[in-house]
N, C-alpha and C positions, 0 to 999 in steps of 0.2 A: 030469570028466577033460578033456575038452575047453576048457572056461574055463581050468585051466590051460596047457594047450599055447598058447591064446591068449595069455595074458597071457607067456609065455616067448616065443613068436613076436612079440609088440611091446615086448621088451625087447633082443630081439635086430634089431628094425628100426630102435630109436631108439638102439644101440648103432652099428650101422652107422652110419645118418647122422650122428652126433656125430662119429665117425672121418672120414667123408667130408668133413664142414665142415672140419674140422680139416684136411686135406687140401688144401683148396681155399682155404683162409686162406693156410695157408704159401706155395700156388702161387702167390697176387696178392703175397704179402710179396716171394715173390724177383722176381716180374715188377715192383714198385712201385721195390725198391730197385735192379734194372738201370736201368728209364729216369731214377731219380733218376740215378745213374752217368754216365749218359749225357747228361745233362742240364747235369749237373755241367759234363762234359768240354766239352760245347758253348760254355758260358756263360764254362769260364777260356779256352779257344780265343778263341772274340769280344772277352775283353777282352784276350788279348794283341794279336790282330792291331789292335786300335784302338789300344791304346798304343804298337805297331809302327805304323801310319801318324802318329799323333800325331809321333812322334819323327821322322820321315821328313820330313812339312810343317815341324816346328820347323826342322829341319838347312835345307830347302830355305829358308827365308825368312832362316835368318842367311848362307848363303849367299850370296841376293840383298840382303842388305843390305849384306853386305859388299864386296861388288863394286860398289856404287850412291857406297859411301860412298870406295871407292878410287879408282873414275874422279871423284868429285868434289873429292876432293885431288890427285888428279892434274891436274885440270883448272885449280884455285883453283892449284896450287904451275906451271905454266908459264905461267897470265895471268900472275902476280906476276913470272916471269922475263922475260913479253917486255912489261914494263911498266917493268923495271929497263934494259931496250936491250943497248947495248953491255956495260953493264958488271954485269950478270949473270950476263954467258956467263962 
């Protein structure tokens, strides 16, 4: 009599645990697949804001190139006038 109550009391303990695992699987699944999420979120965030400074330094340098490149025709197109004298103006 006893051996059976036994064997029903470790049927009903490895039933338990099996439900527990299972339990504690799902809880790491939804914990694993939040910080993937989050993770996710982090990784398109850092690459927008690099491709937002990228785009930022590109802007800033034709900027400065083209003001580099303005005063240097400005500069080349008034020697050429005041190398023409009088009759330039």
């Amino acid at each position: 009599m006893l051996g059976g109550l036994g064997k029903l009391a470790a049927e009903g303990l490895a039933h338990r645990t099996e439900k527990a695992t299972e339990e504690a699987v799902h809880a790491v699944e939804g914990v694993v697949k939040e910080v993937l999420e989050h993770a996710k979120e982090a990784g398109e965030k850092a690459v927008a804001d690099a491709l937002k400074k990228a785009q930022d330094s590109g802007e800033k340098v034709v900027k400065d190139v083209t003001a580099t490149v303005t005063e240097a025709v400005t500069g080349a197109v008034a020697h050429a006038v005041e190398g023409l004298g009088p009759r330039g103006q």
